[in-house]
N, C-alpha and C positions, 0 to 999 in steps of 0.2 A: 412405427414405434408406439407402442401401450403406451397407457400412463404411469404404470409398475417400472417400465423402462428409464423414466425420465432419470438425468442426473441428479445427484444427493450429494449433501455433504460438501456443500462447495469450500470450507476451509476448513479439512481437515486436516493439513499439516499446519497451519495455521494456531489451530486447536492444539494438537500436542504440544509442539512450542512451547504454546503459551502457560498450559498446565506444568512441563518441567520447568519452568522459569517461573512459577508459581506469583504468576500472573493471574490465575482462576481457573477452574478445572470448568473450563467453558463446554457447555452441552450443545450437541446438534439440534438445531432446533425439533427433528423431529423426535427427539425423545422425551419434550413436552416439560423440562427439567431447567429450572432458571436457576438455581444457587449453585454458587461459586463457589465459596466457602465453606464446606460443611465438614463438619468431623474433624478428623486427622489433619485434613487437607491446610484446613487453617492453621495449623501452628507450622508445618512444612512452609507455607506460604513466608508466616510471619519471621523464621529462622532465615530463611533465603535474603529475603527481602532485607533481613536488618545485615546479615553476613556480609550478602553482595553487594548492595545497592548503597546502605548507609555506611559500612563498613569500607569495603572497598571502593567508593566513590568519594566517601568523606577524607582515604588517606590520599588517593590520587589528589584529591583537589590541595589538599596541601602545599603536595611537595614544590610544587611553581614557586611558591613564594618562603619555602624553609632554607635559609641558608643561601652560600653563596653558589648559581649555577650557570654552567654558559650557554648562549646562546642558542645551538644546537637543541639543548636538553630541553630548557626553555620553551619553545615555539613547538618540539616536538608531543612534550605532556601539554602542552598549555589545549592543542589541537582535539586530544583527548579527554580533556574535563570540560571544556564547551559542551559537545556531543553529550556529552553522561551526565553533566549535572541538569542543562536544558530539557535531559529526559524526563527527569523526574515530575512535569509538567504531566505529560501521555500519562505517567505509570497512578496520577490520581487521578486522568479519566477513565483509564482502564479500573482502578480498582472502585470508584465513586458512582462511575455512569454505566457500568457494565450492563444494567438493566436495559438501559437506551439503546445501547450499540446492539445486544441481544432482538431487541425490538427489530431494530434496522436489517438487521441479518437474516429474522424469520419472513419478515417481507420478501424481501430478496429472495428467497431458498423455497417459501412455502408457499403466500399470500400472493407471488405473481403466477401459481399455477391455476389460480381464478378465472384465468384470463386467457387470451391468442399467445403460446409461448412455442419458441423454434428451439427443439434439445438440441441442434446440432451445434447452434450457435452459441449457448449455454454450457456446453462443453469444451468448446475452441474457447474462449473466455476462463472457463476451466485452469484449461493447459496453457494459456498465455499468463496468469496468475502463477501458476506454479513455475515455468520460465523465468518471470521477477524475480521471485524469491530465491529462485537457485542462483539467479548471477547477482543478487546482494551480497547473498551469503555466500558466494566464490568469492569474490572479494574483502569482503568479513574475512574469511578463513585467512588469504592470501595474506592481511594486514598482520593479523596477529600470529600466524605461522612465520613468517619472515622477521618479527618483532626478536619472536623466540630463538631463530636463527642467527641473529645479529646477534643478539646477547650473547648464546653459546659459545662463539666466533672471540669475544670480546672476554669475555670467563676465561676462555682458553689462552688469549694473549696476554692475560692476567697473569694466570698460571706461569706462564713462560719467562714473563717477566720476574716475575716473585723470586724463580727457581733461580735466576742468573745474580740475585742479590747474595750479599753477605750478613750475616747474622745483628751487625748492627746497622744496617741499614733499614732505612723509612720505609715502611710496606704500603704502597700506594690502595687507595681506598677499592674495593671490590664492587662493582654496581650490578647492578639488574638490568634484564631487556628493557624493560618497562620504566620511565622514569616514573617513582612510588615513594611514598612518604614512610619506611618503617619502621618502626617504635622502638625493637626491640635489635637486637645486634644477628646480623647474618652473616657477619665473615667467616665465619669457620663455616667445612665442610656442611658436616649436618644440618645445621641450619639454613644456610645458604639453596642445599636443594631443596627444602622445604619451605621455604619461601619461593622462591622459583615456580614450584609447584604450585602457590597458594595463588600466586598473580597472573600466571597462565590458567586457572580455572575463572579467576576473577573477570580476568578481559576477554575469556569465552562468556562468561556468563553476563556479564553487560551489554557485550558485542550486539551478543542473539537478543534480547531484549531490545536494545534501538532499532535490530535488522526486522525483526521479527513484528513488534507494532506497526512500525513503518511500511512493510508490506503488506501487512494484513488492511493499513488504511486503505494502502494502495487499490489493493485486490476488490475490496467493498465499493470505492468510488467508480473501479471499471465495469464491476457488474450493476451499478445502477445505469452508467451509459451504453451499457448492451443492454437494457431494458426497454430502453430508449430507443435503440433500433430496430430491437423487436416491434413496438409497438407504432413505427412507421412501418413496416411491414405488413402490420397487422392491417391499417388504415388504405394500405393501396390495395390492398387483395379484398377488402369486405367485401366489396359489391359480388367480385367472384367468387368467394368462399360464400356470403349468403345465397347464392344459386347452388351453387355444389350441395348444401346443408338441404334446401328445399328437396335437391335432385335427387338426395340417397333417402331422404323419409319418404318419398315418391316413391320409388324402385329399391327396394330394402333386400329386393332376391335377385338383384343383379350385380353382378362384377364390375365395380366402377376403380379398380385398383388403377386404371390407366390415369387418373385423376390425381395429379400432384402438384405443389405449387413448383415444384422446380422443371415440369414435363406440361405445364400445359399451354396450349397454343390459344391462338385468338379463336379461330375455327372451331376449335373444342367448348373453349368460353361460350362462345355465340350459339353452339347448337345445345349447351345447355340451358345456356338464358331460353331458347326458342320453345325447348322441353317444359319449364316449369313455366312458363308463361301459356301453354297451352294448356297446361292440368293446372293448375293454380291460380286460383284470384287476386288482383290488386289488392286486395286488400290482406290477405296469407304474404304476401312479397310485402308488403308496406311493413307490415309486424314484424315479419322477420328480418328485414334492413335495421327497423329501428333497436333489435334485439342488439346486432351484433353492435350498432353505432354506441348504443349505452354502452357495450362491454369495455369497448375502447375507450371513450371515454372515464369511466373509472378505473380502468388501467393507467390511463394519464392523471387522473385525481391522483391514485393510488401511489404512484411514481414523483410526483411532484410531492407529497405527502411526507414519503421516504427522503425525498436531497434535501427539503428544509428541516428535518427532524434532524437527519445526522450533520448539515451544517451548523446547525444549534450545538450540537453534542461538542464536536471535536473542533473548534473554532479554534481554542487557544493551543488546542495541538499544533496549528496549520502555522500560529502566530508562533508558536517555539521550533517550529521545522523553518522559519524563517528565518529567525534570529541565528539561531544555531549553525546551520549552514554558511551563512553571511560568513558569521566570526571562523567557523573551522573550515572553509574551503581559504579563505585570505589566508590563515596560519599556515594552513599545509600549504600552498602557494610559494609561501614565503623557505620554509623547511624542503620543499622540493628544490624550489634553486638553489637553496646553499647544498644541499649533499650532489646534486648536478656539478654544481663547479668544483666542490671538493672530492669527486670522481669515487664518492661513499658507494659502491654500487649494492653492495645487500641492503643500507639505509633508503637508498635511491626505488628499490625497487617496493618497498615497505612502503613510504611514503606516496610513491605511484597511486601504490595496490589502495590506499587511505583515497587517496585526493581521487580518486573512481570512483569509490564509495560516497564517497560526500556526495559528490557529483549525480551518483544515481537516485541516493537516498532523495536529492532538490527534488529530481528531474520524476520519480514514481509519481509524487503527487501532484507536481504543476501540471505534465502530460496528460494524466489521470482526467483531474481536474478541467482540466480546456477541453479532453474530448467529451466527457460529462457535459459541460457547457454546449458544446456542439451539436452534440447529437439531438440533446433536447430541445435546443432551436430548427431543425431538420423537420419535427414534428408538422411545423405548418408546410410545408413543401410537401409533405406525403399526400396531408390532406388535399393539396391539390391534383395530388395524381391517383383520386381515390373512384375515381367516375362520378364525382358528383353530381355532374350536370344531368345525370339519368335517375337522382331522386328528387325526394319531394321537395317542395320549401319547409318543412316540418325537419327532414331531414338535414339540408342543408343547413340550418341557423345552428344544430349540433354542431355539428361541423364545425361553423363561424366560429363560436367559444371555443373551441376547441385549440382554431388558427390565430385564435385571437392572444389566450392565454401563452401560445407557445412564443408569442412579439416577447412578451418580459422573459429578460434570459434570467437564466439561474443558473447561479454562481457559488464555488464555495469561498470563503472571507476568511480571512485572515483575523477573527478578530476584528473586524471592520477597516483595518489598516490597507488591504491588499486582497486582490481576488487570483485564488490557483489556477494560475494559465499559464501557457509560454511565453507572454510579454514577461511575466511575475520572475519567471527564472529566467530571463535573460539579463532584466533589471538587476537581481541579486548578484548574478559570475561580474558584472559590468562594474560595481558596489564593491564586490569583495578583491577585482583585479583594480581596482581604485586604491583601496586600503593597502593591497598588498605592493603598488606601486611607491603608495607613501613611505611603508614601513622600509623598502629596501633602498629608497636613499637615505632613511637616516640613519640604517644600519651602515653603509658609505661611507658614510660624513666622517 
């Protein structure tokens, strides 16, 4: 495979997302193009942004506490303005640090083609990114398609009810899927679907926002720890990649296509080393080990460079994906066993489809997060299975630093509170079925 071959564009759906939701009309890095907001784009942004985000986030957050509601309703919206208003933490890194995160992504996508990089692995990473996001947002859809269903369900037993009254009888209030704070009067037809209408764009358009940041973190922290395993990779093969390298500047009119890291034998290895060891001097091999050990090494600078910049960046995102989750996996906890026992089965399956989401929303970046941690502790283990003992001591001491640096783990922080791993969300479900145990005896009581 060329280097014209290699994969591009590692979040391109990512990118469109993000520009309809006018989040920033984010450029690939290869089009050399950092602004976000230019032109048009900006006031689309700024109308969105005030529509959806402050408008309909600011009337959801209300309604929990306008008037008198039950229970059900209650725990149901409460579940929902957690998540949405917590967001708005992301939505000023996104709009404030966009430069940074830009940064961290041209690494990733351009500045690791510097170095020993495997496209095949780089694109299984790819498609396992794109896999997240589709069963986010399978669930995303699943919540708020269901939400709409319910209501509909609930409009229509309205109707029926209404229809069975007498003219001076009490017209029982009209509600929406969505419990929503709205201003203005919706019980008559017309207005009614259009409002319907307004709060089903609404809670698509926040939805994909949460879903859509939240993956795109996701997707970023796994390709910095696919980098990470590239470049153990990189580290066990140098000794036989710099023979191979020697081999073909040697023999540049011969067919060495038999030569692959995934087809080659010990035998092969060895009568290459035997080849360039007889046409080439210790001192041509010294240079060229040291060649490849430097690359490696600033691919690890280069890597470690990248998880401390972007743990810098999105800290307080990790510390609002914590908070947040906590309080809305407890709520919907608590709203899943009451429509459980109240045999709600469309509410039951909405809330499901929610308390999944949550659940996966935790679990992208602790997962994420741990194998990040992992894989870049794995570094010094490669380097032991690099052939070291067949270089120099000049050689070796790179090495050392090398094995040395990969002892401090790195971690992403929460803010300093908590580092993203699988202790991190175990701790949290443990926290939030604690809460949610409180809450439902003294719903009991």
């Amino acid at each position: 495979m060329g280097v014209n071959d290699r994969p591009r564009r590692y979040f391109a759906l990512h990118y469109l997302l993000l520009r309809l939701l006018g989040l920033g009309w984010w450029h690939h890095p290869d089009e050399g193009n950092t602004r976000n907001f230019q032109g048009w784009y900006l006031y689309y942004s700024i109308v969105t942004q005030v529509v959806w985000v402050v408008g309909f986030v600011g009337l959801e957050t209300i309604d929990p506490f306008i008037g008198e509601k039950d229970i059900d309703r209650f725990m149901f919206s409460l579940s929902f303005v957690i998540t949405h208003d917590l967001t708005l933490i992301k939505l000023y890194i996104f709009y404030f640090k966009n430069d940074d995160i830009q940064t961290i992504v041209r690494t990733l996508e351009v500045d690791m083609y510097d170095y020993y990089q495997n496209f095949k692995k780089n694109e299984a990473t790819i498609r396992i990114t794109k896999i997240m996001t589709g069963s986010f947002l399978f669930f995303g859809w699943i919540t708020i398609g269901n939400t709409n269903v319910y209501g509909t369900i609930q409009d229509i037993r309205w109707k029926a009810e209404v229809a069975k009254l007498n003219g001076s009888s009490l017209i029982p209030a009209r509600t929406l899927p969505q419990p929503i704070y709205i201003p203005w009067n919706y019980q008559e037809e017309r207005s009614y679907i259009s409002t319907f209408v307004l709060e089903t764009i609404g809670l698509l358009w926040t939805g994909h926002i949460v879903m859509t940041i939240d993956t795109f973190i996701g997707s970023v922290i796994l390709h910095m720890s696919s980098q990470f395993a590239i470049l153990q990779e990189a580290l066990v093969t140098t000794y036989d990649r710099t023979m191979v390298k020697l081999y073909e500047d040697s023999y540049k009119d011969i067919d060495i296509s038999f030569i692959s890291n995934s087809s080659k034998t010990s035998n092969t290895n060895e009568n290459i080393e035997n080849i360039v060891r007889a046409r080439c001097s210790e001192k041509q091999i010294e240079l060229a080990l040291e060649r490849t050990l430097k690359n490696c090494l600033r691919h690890h600078q280069c890597l470690i460079g990248c998880v401390e910049h972007f743990a810098r960046t999105y800290s307080y995102g990790f510390m609002t994906q914590l908070l947040s989750s906590m309080a809305a996996i407890c709520v919907v906890m608590v709203q899943v066993s009451q429509d459980a026992s109240s045999f709600k089965s469309i509410r039951l399956v909405t809330s499901l489809a929610f308390f999944m989401a949550m659940i996966i929303q935790l679990a992208i970046q602790c997962f994420t997060g741990n194998e990040l941690t992992l894989q870049a502790s794995r570094v010094g283990n490669a380097v032991m299975h690099c052939r070291w003992e067949d270089m120099s001591p000049a050689h070796r001491r790179m090495l050392l630093m090398m094995m040395v640096r990969a002892q401090k783990p790195l971690r992403l922080s929460a803010a300093g509170f908590a580092y993203m791993n699988t202790d991190c969300f175990l701790a949290i479900m443990k926290a939030a079925y604690s809460y949610y145990a409180v809450l439902s005896q003294k719903q009991s009581v």
